[in-house]
N, C-alpha and C positions, 0 to 999 in steps of 0.2 A: 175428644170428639168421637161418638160413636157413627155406626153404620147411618143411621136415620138423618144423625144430624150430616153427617157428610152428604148423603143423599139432597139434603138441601140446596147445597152449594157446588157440585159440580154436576156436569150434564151425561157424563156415559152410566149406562148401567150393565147388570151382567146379561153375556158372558165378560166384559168386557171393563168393567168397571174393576179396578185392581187395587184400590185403596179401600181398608176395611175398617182402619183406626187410625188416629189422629192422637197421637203421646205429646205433640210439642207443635205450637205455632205460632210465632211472631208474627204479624201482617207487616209483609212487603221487605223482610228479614230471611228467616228459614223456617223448614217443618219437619218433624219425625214421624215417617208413618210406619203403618203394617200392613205387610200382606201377606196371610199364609196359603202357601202353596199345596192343593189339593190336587191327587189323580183323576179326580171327579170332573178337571178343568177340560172343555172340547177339543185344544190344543194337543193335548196329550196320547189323543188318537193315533195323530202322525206324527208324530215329534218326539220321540220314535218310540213303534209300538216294544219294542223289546227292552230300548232305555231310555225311558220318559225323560226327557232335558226341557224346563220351560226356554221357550225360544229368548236369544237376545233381544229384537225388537221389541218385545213384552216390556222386559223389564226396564228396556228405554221407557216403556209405555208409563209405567208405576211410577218410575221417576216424575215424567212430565204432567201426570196427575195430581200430581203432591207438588208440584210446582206451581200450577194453578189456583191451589189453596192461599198459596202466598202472594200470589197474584191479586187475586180477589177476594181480600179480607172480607170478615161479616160484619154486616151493618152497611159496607160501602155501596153507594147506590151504582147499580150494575149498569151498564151502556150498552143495549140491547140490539143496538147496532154494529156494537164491536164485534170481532171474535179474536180471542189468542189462538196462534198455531205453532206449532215449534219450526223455525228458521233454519236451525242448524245443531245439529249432534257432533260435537268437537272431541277428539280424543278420549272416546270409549273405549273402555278396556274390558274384556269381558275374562275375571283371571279365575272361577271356579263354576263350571255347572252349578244350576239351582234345578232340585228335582222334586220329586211330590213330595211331603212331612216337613219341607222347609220352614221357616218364621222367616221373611225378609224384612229385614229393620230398613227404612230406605229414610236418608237423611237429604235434604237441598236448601242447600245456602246463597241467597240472592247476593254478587260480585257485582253486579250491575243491573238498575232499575232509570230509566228515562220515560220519555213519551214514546219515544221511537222504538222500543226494545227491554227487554227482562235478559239477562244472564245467569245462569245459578249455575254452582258447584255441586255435583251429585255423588251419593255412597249410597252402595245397597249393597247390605250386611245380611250374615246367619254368624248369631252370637259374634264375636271379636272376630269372624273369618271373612275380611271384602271379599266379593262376588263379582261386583259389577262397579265402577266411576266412571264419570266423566263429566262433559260439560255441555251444558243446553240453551239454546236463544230463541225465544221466543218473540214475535212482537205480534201487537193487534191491527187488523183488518176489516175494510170495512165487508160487512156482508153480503152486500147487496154486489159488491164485485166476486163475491166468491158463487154467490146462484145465482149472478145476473144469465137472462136468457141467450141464450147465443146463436138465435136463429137466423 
């Protein structure tokens, strides 16, 4: 899955959008994506000007992007009232900086799927070297409680 076609199916774009390729995807199983890491990135401003480190929450961010894929396989008709958010970030370990000229291989594998909740096991690699795991929960909301007005 290229850039365009992922563009189809999830909703962030850049600066912010962190999933670039799509190598592997089961719907509602796991996915393999990529995202190369550029100095180019706004983040990199402050974080830090002297030794660029992409921030940990990002790479939460990549993870849960490519979780989403799994989420909402293609073809499946979307529920436009739903929205997925992530619930909980369980035992992340964040064991090597990721810095500009990376390749992040980021792998997530669904341990649990219900009505109520999505679970996946996450990796995000440079070549054979983990970077980043951990575990992610997701479940969907309805929208209209997330903008409802609250005057």
């Amino acid at each position: 899955m290229n850039i365009i076609e992922i563009n189809r199916r999830i909703k962030q774009r850049p600066p912010f959008q962190m999933i670039e390729r799509v190598i592997e995807l089961e719907p509602n199983v796991s996915a393999k994506g990529i995202k190369n890491v550029s100095i180019n990135e706004p983040y990199f401003i402050g974080h830090f000007p002297d030794a660029p480190i992409m921030p940990g929450v990002l790479l939460i961010e990549c993870a849960a992007q490519l979780c989403s894929l799994v989420i909402a396989p293609e073809g499946a008709a979307e529920d436009e009232s739903k929205l997925y958010v992530l619930l909980r970030v369980k035992d992340f370990k964040f064991l090597k900086p990721v810095i500009p000229g990376d390749t992040l291989e980021i792998s997530v594998s669904c341990v649990l799927m219900s009505e109520a909740a999505c679970e996946f096991d996450t990796k995000i690699s440079v070549g054979s070297d983990v970077r980043a795991k951990g575990r992610m929960l997701f479940t969907a909301v309805d929208k209209s409680l997330v903008y409802e007005n609250e005057d």
